[in-house]
C-alpha positions, 0 to 999 in steps of 0.5 A: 955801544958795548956793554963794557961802556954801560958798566963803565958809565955805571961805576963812574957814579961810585964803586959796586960790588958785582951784585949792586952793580947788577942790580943798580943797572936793572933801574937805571942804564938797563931801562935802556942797555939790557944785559943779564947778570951774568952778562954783568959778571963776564964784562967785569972779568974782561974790563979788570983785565984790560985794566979798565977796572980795578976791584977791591976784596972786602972780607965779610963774616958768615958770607963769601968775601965782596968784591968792590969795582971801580973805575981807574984812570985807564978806563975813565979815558976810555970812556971818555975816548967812547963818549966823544965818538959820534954815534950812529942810530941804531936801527929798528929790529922789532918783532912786532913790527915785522908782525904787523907788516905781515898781519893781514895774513892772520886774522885781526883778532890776532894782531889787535890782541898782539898790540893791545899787549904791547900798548899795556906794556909800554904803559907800565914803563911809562908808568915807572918812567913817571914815577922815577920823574916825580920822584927824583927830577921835579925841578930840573933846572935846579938838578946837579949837572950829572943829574941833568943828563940822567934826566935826559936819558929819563925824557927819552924813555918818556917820549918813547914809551908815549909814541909807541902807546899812541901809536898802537892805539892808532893800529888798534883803532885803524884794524877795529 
């Protein structure tokens, strides 16, 4: 997926202006597509110049003048065209993992340290990911279709988050 399609999915909800944009995504595609925001602000340059995305000047008082961006008929084909694409896998790349094949030459210290943070990491996402599902997905069969597939997305940041935690308790408890 390219970071064109995360913005895309993004401004199909509503129009943004770069810095809402930037900051809507931090809470919601970016839990699972990253990008810096200045990442952010180059995409939308190239998506309004393929056409993809069209922006609005709102002038503003006292401040520089917004820019608001949203999608056009162009790009909601494109979307369209993206999302009916199969998708692959993506496969692993993981420092920790290369770190734990290769931990018996360290000392154990090292590697259960190493895991006890990443344990406490992914329990802090699990934590927002909770809160966001006590907050806004308490009923989900009662949700409006585009807030299913949110809660979709949401129930697999869920399990993810829950399987990593388990399962650095099981390589802390194997190498104590």
């Amino acid at each position: 997926m390219a970071l064109a399609h995360a913005i895309l999915v993004s401004l199909v909800e509503r129009p943004y202006s770069g810095y809402d944009l930037a900051k809507q995504f931090d809470g919601s595609v970016g839990f699972f597509w990253s990008a810096s925001h200045q990442q952010i602000y180059r995409e939308l340059s190239k998506l309004e110049a393929q056409g993809w995305i069209a922006s609005e000047t709102i002038p503003q008082e006292g401040r520089p003048d917004k820019k608001l961006y949203q999608v056009t008929e162009q790009g909601n084909q494109q979307l369209l065209e993206w999302i009916a694409q199969p998708s692959e896998p993506m496969p692993i790349k993981d420092d920790l993992l290369v770190k734990i094949f290769g931990g018996y030459v360290a000392q154990n210290q090292i590697i259960l340290e190493e895991l006890e943070r990443h344990r406490q990491a992914h329990q802090e996402k699990l934590s927002t990911y909770k809160a966001l599902e006590r907050r806004y997905f308490q009923n989900p069969q009662q949700l409006a279709e585009q807030a299913k597939f949110q809660y979709l997305t949401l129930l697999n940041g869920i399990s993810y988050e829950t399987h990593w935690i388990a399962w650095c308790e099981q390589a802390i408890q194997l190498l104590s």
